[in-house]
C-alpha positions, 0 to 999 in steps of 0.5 A: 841218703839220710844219717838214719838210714847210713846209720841203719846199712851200717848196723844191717852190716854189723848184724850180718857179720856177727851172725856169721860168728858163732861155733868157730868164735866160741871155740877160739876163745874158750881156748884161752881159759884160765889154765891156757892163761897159766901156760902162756904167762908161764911162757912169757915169764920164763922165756921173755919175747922168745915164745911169741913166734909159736902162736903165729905159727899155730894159727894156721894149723889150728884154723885148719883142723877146727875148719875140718872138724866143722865141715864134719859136723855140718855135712854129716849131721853127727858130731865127732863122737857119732861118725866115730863110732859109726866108722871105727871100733867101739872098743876104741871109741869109747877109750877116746871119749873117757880119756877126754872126759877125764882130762876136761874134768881135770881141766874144768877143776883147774879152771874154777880153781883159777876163778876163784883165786883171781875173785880172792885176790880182787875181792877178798874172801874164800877162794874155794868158795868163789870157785864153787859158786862159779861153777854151779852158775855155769852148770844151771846156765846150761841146764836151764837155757836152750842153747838158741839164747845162751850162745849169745851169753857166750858171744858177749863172754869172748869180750872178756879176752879184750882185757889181755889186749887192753892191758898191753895198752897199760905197759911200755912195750918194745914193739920192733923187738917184738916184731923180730921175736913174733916172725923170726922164732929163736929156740932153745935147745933145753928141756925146759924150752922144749917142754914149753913150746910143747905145752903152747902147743897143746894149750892151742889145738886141743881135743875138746875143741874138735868135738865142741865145734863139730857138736855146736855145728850139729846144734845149729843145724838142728836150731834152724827149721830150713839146715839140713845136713849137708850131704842132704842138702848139697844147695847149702854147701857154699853158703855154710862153708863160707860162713864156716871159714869165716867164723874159725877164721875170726875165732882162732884169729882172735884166740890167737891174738889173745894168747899172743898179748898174754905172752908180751905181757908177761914177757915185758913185766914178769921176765923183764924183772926177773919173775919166771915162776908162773904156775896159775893165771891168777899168780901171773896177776898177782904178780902184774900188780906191783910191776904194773899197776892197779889197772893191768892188775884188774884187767887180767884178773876180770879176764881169767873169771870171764874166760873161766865162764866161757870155757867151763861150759865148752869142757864140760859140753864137749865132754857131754857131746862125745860120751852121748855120741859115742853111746848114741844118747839124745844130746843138745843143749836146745833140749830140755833136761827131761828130754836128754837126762844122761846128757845133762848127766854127764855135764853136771858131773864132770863139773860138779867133780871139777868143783870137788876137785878144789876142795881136795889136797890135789895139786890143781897144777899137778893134775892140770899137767896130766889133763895136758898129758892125756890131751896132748896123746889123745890129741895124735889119733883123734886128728889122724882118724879126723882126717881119715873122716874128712877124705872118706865119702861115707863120711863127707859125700862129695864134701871130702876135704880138698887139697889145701884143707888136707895139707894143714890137717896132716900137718897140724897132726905131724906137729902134734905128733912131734910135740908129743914125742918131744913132751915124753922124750924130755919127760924121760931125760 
């Protein structure tokens, strides 16, 4: 076999997996948007290596519910919203969906927020401005790019995360103490500990993700003339099920690990020298450049403008997916803005109002915990009647989860249940 064609099989192989990734990729690395990046430099800054046992904890649970929110998008041809409000009362649907709106519309204020500061620090100039500016970039490009050609814009922004990978690289790093720390966790008794661990955890499954998954799903089945829905094309199933795997799989793994090289960077500069006090992604930068370097500096910063453009998209999408859903809209990012008005409405808004937000005295940060708040609580029932959806045949046909798939969802939601209470238990004393 000749160079050329060795060189073709292995580009052929390439292709193949990459296309494989999509929905479940997308969603993992939107999670490490710029207010994620707050949390876990937080993290690292005021409990060291002592976090980094959370997000190998995490995964799992997080591939599991983000596995069973696609399978419901794919099987039924609705996104969470619709067979939410197909199967449950609408008084309850519509208090779920405008809780989320409001927590993504704080979170998205938050995000171009945290944009426009690292672009400031790098570049000088008006933060609130850059912010701006972001913002309304992202609001066009999904207005005017049918979704076929902007997931791939989207695909090559998840490289931005590789900068928090490659700033480790820039850093000594004691690499058996953080083996230690990553599988054998030690915890802290303390509220502010606790409180932490809590926010690590809503910062990594989160409720815009379910939706935005499910709803991505649903747009590739709509995106390729052959995809029907699973219950109606029971032939497809393995296929799409594997891919589906796949793609989470990947996509939370390289969430995951990215949230985890956050954490050791801070752990091993900030705590290292005593910085503990971390409220944005970008003040975690600042404060990288004088213990690390120009070049970590960079990194990080050009990775909180990169995640921020992938992850504004995903809040204010998702937010658009479940309030078409929830009032039966014509909804889709492969739609054209005259064909889906109220859709695109609600895009523009909660980004427009996110924008807003930044030229308010409100407390980006303060406003950004009562988004996790919201969050966090809603998170409980929405991966309860999640799970309800997923053993229910009305819902999933012969697709109701199995076994193992059942275990991780019910524990994912144990956990987040417990991380609420603990969340209002410290909050109160």
């Amino acid at each position: 076999m000749t160079n050329t064609s060795l060189a073709a099989r292995d580009a052929g192989a390439i292709q193949m997996w990459l296309s494989k990734l999509g929905p479940g990729l997308i969603t993992g690395a939107a999670d490490d948007d710029p207010s994620g990046i707050a949390t876990y430099s937080q993290a690292g800054a005021q409990f060291g290596l002592n976090m980094l046992w959370t997000i190998l904890f995490t995964y799992p649970l997080m591939v599991g519910i983000q596995v069973i929110s696609a399978r419901i998008g794919r099987v039924s041809g609705l996104g969470l919203a619709g067979n939410l409000r197909a199967h449950f009362p609408r008084p309850l649907v519509y208090l779920i969906v405008s809780l989320l709106l409001v927590a993504n519309t704080i979170n998205i204020a938050a995000d171009v927020s945290a944009m426009g500061e690292a672009m400031g620090l790098v570049a000088g100039g008006s933060s609130r401005w850059y912010a701006a500016v972001f913002g309304v970039v992202s609001l066009l490009l999904q207005v005017f790019i049918p979704y076929s050609r902007y997931v791939r814009v989207l695909k090559w922004l998840t490289m931005a995360l590789l900068a928090y990978v490659a700033t480790v690289f820039t850093i000594a790093v004691p690499w058996a103490q953080v083996a230690r720390a990553t599988v054998w966790p030690h915890i802290e008794w303390t509220p502010a500990y606790i409180t932490t661990m809590v926010a690590v955890f809503g910062t990594t499954i989160s409720p815009y993700l379910f939706f935005w998954q499910a709803s991505q799903e649903v747009e590739e089945l709509q995106a390729c003339n052959f995809s029907l829905p699973l219950r109606d094309a029971p032939d497809q199933a393995r296929a799409n099920f594997h891919r589906i795997e796949v793609d989470t799989v990947i996509g939370m793994g390289f969430s995951n690990l990215v949230a985890f090289f956050i954490i050791l960077t801070t752990a091993v500069t900030l705590h290292l020298h005593g910085i503990s006090d971390i409220d944005t992604s970008a003040q975690a930068a600042a404060a990288l450049r004088p213990l690390a370097g120009e070049f970590a500096f960079a990194l990080f910063s050009a990775g909180i403008i990169g995640t921020g453009m992938l992850a504004v998209p995903v809040l204010a999408g998702s937010a658009a997916y479940a309030m078409a859903g929830a009032f039966q809209w014509k909804k889709g990012l492969e739609n054209k803005l005259q064909e889906a008005k109220k859709f695109y409405a609600i895009i523009a808004i909660s980004t427009l109002v996110g924008i807003g937000l930044g030229f308010t005295a409100i407390d980006p940060i303060k406003a950004l915990y009562w988004s996790a708040v919201i969050n966090g609580v809603i998170a409980v029932p929405i991966m309860a009647v999640m799970m309800v959806m997923a053993g229910n045949a009305a819902v999933m046909g012969r697709f109701v989860i199995g076994r193992r798939l059942k275990l991780l969802g019910w524990v994912a939601t144990t956990v987040m249940t417990l991380a609420v209470l603990s969340m209002f238990w410290t909050n109160w004393h």
